[in-house]
C-alpha positions in Angstrom: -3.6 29.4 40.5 -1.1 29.1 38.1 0.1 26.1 36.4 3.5 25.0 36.6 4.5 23.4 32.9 6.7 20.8 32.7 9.2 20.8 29.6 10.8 17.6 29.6 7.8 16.4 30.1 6.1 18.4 26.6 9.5 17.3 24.3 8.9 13.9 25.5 5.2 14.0 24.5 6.4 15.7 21.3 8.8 13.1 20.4 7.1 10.4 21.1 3.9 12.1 18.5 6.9 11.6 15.9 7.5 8.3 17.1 4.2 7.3 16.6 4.0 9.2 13.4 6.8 7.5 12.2 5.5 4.4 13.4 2.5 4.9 11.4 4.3 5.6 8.3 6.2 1.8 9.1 3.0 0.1 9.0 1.5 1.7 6.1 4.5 1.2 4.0 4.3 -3.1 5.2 0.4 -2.9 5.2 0.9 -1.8 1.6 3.9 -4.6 0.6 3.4 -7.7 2.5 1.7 -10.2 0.5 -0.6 -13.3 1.4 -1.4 -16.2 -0.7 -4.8 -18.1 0.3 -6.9 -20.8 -2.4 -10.2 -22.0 -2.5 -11.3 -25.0 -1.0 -10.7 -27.0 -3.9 -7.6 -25.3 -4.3 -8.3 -24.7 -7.9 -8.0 -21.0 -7.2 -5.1 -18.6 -5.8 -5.7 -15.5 -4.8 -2.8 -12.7 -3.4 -3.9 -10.1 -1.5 -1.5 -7.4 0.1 -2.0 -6.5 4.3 -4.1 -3.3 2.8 -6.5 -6.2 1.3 -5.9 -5.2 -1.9 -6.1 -8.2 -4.1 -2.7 -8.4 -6.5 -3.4 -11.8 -8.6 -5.5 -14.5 -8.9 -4.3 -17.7 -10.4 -6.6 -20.7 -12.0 -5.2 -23.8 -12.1 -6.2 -26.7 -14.4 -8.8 -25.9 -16.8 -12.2 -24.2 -16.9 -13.9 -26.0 -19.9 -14.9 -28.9 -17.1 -16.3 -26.4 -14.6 -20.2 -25.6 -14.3 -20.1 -21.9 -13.7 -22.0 -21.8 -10.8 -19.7 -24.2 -9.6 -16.6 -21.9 -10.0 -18.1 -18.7 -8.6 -18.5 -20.8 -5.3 -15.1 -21.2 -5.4 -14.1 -18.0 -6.1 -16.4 -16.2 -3.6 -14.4 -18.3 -1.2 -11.1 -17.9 -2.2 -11.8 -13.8 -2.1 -13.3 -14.5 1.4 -10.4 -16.2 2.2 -8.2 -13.5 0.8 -9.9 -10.9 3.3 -9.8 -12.8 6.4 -5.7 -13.4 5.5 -5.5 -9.8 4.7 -7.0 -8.9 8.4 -4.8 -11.6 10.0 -2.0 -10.4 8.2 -2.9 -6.5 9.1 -3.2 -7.8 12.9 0.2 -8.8 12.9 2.1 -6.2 11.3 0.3 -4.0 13.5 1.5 -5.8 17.0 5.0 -6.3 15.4 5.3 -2.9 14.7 3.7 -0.5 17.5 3.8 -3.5 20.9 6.5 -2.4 21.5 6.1 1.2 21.8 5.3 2.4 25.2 2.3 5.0 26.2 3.0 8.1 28.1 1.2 6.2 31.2 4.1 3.6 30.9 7.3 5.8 30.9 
């Protein structure tokens, strides 16, 4: 039995792979630009980290000489920890601002 093919039905499903391609391209672009700020408990340490959770900077403030080592790698372990779990938040919501919108094949 032959198959009857519907064409509005392929150039929708072919414009809406660009859409989603394009869409992709979106949130790789704000993945890779949008920045997030986050500091260790103490706040003695800032650390930036884009959406990708690439870290861009990390700031000390006030000085080391008064700081037991041991004492400041707790602080920055958490401030990196910190800096990942903002990076996934941040990720989360680029992602849902960008493709929530978009409707599935099922939905038009």
């Amino acid at each position: 039995m032959a198959r009857e093919i519907d064409e509005a039905w392929i150039s929708e499903a072919i414009e809406r792979h660009r859409r989603v391609e394009e869409l992709r391209g979106d949130f790789d672009r704000a993945v890779e630009s949008h920045q997030v700020s986050v500091h260790s408990p103490d706040n003695s340490i800032e650390v930036t980290v884009t959406a990708s959770g690439r870290i861009t900077d990390i700031q000390i403030h006030g000085g080391l000489s008064h700081r037991h080592p041991a004492e400041f790698s707790r602080e920055l372990q958490a401030a990196v920890s910190n800096a990942t779990d903002a990076a996934r938040w941040a990720r989360e919501k680029l992602h849902s601002e960008i493709f929530d919108q978009f409707r599935t094949l099922g939905e038009a």
